[in-house]
VOPAGU-2260 file (C-alpha; in pm, 1 decimal, decimal comma):
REM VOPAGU-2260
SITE   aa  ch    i         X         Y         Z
SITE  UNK   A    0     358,9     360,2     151,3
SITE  UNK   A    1     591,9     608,3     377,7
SITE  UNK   A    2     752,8     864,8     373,6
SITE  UNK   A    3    1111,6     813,2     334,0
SITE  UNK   A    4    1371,1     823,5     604,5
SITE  UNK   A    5    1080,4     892,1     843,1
SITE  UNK   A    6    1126,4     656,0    1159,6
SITE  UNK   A    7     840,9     450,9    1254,6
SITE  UNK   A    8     944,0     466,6    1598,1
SITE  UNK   A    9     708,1     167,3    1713,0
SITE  UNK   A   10     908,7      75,1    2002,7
SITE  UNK   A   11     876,8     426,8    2164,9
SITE  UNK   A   12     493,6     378,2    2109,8
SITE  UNK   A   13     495,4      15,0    2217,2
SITE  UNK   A   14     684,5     144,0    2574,9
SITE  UNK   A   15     473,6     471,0    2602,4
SITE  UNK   A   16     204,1     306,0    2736,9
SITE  UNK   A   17     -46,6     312,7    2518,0
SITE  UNK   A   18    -374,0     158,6    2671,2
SITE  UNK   A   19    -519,6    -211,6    2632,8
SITE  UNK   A   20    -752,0     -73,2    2388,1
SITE  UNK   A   21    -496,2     -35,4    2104,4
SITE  UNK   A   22    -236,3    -258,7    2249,1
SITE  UNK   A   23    -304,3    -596,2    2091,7
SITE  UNK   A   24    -296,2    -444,2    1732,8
SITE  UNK   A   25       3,7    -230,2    1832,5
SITE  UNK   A   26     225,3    -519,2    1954,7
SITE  UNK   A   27     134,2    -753,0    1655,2
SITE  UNK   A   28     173,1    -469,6    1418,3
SITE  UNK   A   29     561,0    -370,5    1389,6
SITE  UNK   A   30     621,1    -598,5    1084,8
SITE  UNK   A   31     952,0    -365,6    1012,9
SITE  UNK   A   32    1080,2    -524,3    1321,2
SITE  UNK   A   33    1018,3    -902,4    1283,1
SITE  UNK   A   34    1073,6   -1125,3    1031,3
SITE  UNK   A   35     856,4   -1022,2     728,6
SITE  UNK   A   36     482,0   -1214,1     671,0
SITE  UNK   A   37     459,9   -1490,7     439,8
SITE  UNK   A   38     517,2   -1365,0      87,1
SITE  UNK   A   39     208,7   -1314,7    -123,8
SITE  UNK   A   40     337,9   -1475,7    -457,7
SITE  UNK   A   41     244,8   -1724,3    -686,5
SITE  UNK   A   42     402,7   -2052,8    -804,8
SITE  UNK   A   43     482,1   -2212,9   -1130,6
SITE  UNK   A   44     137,8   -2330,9   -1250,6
SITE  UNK   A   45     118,0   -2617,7   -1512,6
SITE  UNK   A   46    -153,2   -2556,5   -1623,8
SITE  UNK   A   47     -34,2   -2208,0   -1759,2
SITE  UNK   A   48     155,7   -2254,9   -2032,8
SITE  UNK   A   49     374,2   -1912,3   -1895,1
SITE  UNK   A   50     470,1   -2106,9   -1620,9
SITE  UNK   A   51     749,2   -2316,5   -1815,9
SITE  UNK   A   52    1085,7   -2243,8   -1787,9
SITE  UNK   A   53    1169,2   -2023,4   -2081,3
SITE  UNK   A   54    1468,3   -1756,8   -2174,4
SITE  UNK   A   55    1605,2   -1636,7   -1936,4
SITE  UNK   A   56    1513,9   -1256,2   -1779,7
SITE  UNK   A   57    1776,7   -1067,1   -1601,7
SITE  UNK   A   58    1510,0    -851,6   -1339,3
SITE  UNK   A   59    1677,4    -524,8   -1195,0
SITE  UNK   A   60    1492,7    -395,4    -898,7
SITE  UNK   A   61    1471,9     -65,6    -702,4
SITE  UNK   A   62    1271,3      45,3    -410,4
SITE  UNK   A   63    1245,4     234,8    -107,0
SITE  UNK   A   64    1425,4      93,8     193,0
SITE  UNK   A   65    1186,3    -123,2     367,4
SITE  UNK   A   66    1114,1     106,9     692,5
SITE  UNK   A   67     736,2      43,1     679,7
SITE  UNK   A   68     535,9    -296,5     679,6
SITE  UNK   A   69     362,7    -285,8     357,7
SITE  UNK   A   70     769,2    -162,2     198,2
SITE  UNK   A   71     887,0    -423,6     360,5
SITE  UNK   A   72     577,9    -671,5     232,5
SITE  UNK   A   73     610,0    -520,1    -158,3
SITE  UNK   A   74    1012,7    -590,7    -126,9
SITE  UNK   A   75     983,9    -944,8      61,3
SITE  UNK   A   76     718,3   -1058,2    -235,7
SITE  UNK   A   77     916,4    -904,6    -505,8
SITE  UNK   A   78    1227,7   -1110,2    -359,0
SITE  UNK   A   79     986,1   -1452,9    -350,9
SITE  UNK   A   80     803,9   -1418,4    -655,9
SITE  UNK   A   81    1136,6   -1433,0    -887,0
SITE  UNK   A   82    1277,9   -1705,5    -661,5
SITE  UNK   A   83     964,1   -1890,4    -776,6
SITE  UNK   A   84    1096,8   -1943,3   -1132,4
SITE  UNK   A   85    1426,1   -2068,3   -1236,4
SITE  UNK   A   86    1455,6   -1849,1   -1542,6
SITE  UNK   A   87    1457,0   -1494,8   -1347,2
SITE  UNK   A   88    1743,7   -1344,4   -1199,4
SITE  UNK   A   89    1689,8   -1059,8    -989,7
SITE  UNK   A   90    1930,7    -762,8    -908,6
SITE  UNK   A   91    1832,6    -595,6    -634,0
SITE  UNK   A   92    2006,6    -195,0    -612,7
SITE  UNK   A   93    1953,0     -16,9    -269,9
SITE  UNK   A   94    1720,8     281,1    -302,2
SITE  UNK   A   95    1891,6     499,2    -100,7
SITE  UNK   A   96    1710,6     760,7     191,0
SITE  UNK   A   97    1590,3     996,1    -104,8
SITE  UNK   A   98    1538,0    1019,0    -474,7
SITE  UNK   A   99    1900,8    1158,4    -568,3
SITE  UNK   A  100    2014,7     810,1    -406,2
SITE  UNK   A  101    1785,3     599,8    -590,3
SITE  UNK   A  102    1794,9     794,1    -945,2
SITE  UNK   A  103    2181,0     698,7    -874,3
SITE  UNK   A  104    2112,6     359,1    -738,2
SITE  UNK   A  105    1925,9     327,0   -1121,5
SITE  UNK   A  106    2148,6     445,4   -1328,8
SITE  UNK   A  107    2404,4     146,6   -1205,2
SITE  UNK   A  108    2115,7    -106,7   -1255,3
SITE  UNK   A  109    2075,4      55,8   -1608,6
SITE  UNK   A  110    2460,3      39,6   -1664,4
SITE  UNK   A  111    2424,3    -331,8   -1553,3
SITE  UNK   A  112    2164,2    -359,0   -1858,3
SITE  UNK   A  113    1916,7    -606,6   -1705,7
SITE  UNK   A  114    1640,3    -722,9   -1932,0
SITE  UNK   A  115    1356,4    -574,5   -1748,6
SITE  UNK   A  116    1345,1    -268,1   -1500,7
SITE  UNK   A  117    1118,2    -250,4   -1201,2
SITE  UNK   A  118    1094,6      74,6   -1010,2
SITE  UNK   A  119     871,3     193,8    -729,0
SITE  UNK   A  120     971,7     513,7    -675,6
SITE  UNK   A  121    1023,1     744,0    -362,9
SITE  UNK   A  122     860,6    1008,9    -530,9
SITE  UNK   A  123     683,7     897,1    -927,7
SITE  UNK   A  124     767,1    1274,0   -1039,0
SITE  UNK   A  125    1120,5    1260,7    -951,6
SITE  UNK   A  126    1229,7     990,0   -1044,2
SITE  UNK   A  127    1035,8    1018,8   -1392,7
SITE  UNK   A  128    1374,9    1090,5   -1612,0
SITE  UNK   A  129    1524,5     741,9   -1417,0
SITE  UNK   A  130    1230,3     591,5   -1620,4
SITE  UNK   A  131    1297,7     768,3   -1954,2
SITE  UNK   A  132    1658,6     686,0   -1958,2
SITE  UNK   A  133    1579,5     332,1   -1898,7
SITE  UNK   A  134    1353,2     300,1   -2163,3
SITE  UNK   A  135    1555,0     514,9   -2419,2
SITE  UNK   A  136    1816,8     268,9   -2325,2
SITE  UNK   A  137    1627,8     -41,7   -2398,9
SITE  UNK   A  138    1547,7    -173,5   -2095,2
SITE  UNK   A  139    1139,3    -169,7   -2029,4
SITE  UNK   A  140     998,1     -35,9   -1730,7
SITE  UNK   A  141     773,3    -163,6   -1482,5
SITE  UNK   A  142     636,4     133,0   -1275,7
SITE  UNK   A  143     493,7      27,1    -944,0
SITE  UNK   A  144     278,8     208,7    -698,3
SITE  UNK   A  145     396,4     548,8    -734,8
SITE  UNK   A  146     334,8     657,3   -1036,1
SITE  UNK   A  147     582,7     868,2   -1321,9
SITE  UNK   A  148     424,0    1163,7   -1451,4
SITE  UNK   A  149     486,1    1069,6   -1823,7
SITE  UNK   A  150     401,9     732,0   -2017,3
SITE  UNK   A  151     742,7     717,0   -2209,3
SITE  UNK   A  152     881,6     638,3   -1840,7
SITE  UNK   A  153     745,1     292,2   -1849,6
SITE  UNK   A  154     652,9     -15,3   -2031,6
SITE  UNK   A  155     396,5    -117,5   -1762,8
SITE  UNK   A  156     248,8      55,7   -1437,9
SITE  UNK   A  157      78,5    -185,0   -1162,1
SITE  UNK   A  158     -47,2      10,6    -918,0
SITE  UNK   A  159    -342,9      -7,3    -637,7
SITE  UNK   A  160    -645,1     170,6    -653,0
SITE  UNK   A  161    -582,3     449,4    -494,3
SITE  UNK   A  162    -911,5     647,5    -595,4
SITE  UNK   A  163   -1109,1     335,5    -522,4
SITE  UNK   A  164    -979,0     311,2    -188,0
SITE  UNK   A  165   -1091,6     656,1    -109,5
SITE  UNK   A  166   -1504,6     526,2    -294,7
SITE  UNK   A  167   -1443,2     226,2     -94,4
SITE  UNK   A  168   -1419,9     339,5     267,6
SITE  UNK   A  169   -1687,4     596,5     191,2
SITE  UNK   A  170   -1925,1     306,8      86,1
SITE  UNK   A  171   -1851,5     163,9     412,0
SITE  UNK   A  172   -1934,3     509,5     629,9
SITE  UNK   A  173   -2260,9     523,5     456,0
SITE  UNK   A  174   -2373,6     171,0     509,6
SITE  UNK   A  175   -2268,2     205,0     856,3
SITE  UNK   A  176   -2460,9     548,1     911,4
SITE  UNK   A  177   -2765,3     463,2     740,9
SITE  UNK   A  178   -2795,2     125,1     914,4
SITE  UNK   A  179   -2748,9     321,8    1225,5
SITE  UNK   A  180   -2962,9     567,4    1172,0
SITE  UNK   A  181   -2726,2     852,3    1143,0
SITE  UNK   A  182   -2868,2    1122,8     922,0
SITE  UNK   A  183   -2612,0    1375,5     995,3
SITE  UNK   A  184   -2267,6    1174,8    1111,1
SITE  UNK   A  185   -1963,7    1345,9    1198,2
SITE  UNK   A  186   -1703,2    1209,6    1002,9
SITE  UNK   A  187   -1293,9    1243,7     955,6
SITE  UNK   A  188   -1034,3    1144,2     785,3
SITE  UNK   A  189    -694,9    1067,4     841,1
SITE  UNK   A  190    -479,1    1079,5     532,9
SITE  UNK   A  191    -105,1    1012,3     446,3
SITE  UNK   A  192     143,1    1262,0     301,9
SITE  UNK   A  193     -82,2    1533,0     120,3
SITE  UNK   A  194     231,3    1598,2    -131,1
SITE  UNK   A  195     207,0    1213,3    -306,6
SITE  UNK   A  196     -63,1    1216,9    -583,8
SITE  UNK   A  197    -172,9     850,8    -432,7
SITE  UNK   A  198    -270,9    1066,0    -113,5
SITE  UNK   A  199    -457,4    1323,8    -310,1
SITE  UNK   A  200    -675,8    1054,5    -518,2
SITE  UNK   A  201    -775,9     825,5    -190,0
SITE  UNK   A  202    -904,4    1159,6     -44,6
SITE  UNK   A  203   -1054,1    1229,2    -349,5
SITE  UNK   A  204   -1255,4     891,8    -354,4
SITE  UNK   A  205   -1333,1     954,7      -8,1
SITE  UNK   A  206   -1523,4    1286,0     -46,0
SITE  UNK   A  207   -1665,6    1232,6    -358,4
SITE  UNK   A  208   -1877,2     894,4    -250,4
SITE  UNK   A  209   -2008,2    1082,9      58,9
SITE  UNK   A  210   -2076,7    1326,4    -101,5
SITE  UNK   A  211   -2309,5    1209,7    -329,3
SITE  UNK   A  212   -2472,7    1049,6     -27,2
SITE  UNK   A  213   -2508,0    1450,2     110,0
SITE  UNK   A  214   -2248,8    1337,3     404,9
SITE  UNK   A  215   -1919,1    1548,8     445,4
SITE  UNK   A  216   -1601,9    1572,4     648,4
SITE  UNK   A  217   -1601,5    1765,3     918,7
SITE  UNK   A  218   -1257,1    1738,9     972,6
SITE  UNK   A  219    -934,2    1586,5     774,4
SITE  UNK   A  220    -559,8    1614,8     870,6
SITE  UNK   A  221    -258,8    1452,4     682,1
SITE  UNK   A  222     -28,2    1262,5     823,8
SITE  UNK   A  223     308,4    1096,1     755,6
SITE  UNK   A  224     247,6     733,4     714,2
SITE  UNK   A  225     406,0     674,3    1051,5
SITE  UNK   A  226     274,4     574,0    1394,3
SITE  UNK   A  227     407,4     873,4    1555,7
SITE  UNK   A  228     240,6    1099,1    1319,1
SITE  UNK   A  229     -36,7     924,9    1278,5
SITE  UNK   A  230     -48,6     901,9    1646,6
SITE  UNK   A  231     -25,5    1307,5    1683,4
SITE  UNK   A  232    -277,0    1416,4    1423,9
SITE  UNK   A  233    -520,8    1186,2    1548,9
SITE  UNK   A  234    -483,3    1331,8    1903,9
SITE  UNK   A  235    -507,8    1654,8    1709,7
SITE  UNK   A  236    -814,3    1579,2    1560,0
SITE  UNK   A  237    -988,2    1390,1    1871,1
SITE  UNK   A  238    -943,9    1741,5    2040,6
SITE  UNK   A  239   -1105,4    1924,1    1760,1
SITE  UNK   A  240   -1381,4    1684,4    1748,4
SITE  UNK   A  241   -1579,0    1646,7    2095,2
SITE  UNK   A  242   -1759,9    1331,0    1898,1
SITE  UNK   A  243   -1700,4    1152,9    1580,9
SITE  UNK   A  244   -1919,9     875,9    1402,5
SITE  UNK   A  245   -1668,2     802,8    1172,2
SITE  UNK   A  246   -1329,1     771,0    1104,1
SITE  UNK   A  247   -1117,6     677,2     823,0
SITE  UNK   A  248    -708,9     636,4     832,0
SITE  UNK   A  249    -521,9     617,2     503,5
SITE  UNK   A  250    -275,4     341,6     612,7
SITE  UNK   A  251    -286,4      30,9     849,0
SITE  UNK   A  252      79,3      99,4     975,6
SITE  UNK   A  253     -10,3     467,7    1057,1
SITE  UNK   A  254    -342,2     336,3    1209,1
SITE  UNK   A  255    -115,6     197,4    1511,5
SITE  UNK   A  256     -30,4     576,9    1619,1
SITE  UNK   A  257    -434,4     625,3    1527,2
SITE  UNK   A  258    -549,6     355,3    1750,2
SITE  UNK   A  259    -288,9     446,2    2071,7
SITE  UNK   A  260    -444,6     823,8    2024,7
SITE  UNK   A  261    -835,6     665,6    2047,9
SITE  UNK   A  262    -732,6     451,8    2339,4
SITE  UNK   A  263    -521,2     730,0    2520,9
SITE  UNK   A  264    -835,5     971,3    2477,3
SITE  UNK   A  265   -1107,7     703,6    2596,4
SITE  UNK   A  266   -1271,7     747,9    2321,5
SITE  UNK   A  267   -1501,9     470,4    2154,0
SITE  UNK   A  268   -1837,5     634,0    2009,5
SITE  UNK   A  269   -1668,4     630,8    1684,9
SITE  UNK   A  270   -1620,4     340,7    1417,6
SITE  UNK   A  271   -1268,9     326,4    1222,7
SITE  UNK   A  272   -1204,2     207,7     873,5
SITE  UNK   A  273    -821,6     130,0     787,1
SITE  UNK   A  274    -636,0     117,2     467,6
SITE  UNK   A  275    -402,4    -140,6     268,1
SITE  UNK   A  276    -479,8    -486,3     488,3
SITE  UNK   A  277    -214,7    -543,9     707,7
SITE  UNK   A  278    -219,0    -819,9     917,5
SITE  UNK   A  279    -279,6    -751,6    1241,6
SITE  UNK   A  280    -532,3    -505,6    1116,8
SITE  UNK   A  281    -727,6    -773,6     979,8
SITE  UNK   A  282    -682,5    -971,1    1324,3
SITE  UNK   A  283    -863,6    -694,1    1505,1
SITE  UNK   A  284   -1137,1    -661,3    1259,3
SITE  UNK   A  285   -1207,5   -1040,9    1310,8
SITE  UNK   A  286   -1168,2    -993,1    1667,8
SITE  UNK   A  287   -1409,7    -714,1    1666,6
SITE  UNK   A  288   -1310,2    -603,1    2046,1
SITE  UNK   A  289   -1221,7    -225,4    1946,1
SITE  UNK   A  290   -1328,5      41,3    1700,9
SITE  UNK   A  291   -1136,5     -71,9    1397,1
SITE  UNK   A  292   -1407,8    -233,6    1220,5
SITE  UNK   A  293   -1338,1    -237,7     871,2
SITE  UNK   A  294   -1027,9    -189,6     612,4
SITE  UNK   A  295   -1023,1    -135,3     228,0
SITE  UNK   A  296    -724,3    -296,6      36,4
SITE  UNK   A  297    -382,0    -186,6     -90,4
SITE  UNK   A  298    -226,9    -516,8    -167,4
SITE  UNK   A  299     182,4    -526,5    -160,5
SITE  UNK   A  300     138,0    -843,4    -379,8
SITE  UNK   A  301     161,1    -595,7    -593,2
SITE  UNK   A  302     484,8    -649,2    -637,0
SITE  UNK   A  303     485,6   -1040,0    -668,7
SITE  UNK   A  304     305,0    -937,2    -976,8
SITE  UNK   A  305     539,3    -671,7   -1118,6
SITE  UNK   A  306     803,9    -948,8   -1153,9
SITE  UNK   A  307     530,3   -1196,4   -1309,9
SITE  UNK   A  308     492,7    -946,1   -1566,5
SITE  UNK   A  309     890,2    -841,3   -1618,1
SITE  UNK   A  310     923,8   -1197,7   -1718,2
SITE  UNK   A  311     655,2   -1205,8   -1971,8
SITE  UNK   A  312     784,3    -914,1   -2079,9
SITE  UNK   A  313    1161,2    -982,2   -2102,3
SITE  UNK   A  314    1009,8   -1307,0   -2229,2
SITE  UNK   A  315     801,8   -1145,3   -2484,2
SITE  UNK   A  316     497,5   -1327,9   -2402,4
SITE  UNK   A  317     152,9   -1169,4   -2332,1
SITE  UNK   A  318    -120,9   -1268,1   -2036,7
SITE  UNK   A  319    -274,0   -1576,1   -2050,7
SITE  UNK   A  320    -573,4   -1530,4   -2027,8
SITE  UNK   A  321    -583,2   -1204,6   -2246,2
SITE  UNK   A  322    -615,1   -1209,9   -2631,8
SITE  UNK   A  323    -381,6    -942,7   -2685,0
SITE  UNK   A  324      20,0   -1057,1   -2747,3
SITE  UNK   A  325     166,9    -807,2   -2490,6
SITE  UNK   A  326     111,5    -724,6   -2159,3
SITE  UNK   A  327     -63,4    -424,5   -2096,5
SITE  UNK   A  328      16,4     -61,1   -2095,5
SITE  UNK   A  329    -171,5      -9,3   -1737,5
SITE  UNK   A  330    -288,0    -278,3   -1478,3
SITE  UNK   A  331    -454,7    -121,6   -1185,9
SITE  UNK   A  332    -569,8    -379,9    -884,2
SITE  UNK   A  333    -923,1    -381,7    -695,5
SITE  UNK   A  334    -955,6    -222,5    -376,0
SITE  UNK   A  335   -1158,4    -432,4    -133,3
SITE  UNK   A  336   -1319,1    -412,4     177,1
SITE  UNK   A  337   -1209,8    -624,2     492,7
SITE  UNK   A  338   -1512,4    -643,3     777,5
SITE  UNK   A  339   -1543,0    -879,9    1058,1
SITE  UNK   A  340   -1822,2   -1120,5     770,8
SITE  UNK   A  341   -1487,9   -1170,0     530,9
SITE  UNK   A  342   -1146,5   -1096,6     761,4
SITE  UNK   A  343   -1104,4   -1493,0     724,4
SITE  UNK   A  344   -1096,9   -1493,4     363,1
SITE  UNK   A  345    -835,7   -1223,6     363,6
SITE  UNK   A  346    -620,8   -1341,0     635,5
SITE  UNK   A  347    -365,4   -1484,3     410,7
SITE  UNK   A  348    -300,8   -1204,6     251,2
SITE  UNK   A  349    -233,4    -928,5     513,1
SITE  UNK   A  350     143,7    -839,6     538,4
């Protein structure tokens, strides 16, 4: 998740000489600049009777230009998952640098009158009224990630657990402290943009779970979602904090700027927990040769399953699995926790 129209600006950090430290997960980590990661999608199954070739479902698609690894992951699975069935068609509208463009980049989508609608949205508030003209127009919405502040804005929101990110790192701290020892740990946090509600509810998960261990943070600054900002607040932060037990970064992609700060201030007393599961995150965690020891989940496949459930929709089918007819009002997905014990298992997955 970024902020829009902010520039990542990897290749100034790659060239500023960040040290060895940080370098291996900096170098393997600009996804925005290579081709994108295997897509994280799933296949017609025939053993799930959902699977077979049905009406057909005209898919319109929107989403923030793909200037970030995980955008460019949740737009690169969207793409693959409605290649995977030969009864989806998928019309894809530019986003735009801002939510004027995409509310604009909508309303020719909704002109276009596509069975099925699915929006992630540069800002959920915003672009709210893009979602209630849809769906007063007859076209369901599927509202990923970012969520609109009113239900009659969508059909369906998939979205991550944000909240449970925030529980999920802080589960991690405490094992960590207590198996250390630590009775008292200093701990930070690193977050993303402080205006997104998504930001507001992993920091909320954070502080609450350590704080009904009695730990707290001793200090927190927001970032961007960028390397350079996550690079600057985390030099920032490193100043104000002689020592730090812990730390945990919102965002994978940021962590790169995170991890050149640690290295450039020689400091490695501290452990680091990441967040979403990119790939070369993961590789680092499995390689277990710096301080990024853990990450909790955020999975762009995400997406992949937004289309999955456009089509049942447009198809009027319901899950599976479920007893219900429909697919339901609200799916929210699991966030995990990647160590070094499990980075195998997840491998696949990062983006």
């Amino acid at each position: 998740m970024t902020k829009d129209g902010r520039d990542l600006s990897r290749r100034r950090l790659l060239l500023g000489g960040a040290a060895l430290g940080a370098g291996a997960l900096l170098t393997a980590c600009t996804s925005n600049e290579a081709a994108p990661q295997t897509a994280q999608t799933m296949g017609a199954n025939a053993g799930n009777p959902n699977s077979s070739p049905g009406q057909r479902v005209v898919i319109g698609f929107s989403a923030p230009a793909a200037d970030h690894g995980w955008m460019a992951a949740i737009i690169n699975n969207a793409r693959a998952q409605a290649a995977a069935y030969s009864d989806v068609e998928l019309k894809v509208v530019e986003a735009g640098a801002d939510a004027a463009a995409q509310r604009a980049g909508v309303d020719t989508l909704i002109a276009e009158k596509p069975n099925v609608l699915v929006m992630l949205p540069h800002d959920g508030a915003e672009l709210t009224a893009s979602g209630v003209k849809a769906m007063q127009a007859g076209i369901p919405v599927i509202n990923l990630d970012r969520a609109f502040n009113q239900a009659l804005a969508y059909r369906t929101l998939i979205k991550g657990d944000n909240y449970g990110m925030g529980v999920s790192a802080g589960n991690y701290v405490i094992e960590q402290m207590r198996a250390k020892g630590v009775s008292s740990p200093v701990i930070a946090e690193i977050a993303g943009i402080d205006s997104l509600p998504l930001t507001q509810e992993r920091s909320a998960g954070f502080r609450d779970t350590l704080t009904a261990a009695g730990f707290q943070i001793a200090n927190r600054r927001a970032a961007e979602f960028t390397a350079d900002s996550g690079q600057r607040e985390a030099a920032n932060l490193l100043q104000a904090l002689p020592k730090i037990d812990a730390l945990w970064n919102h965002d994978d992609d940021q962590g790169i700027g995170v991890l050149a700060a640690i290295s450039q201030a020689n400091r490695s007393e501290l452990i680091m927990i990441g967040g979403a599961g990119s790939k070369a995150a993961i590789e680092a965690i499995q390689a277990d040769s710096g301080v990024l020891k853990a990450t909790v989940t955020y999975s762009p496949s995400m997406a992949s399953s937004a289309i999955s459930l456009a089509r049942l929709i447009g198809q009027n089918k319901g899950m599976g699995d479920l007893v219900e007819l429909q697919v339901p009002k609200e799916i929210t997905l699991a966030s995990e926790t990647i160590t070094k014990e499990n980075a195998s298992n997840y491998i696949s997955l990062g983006f």
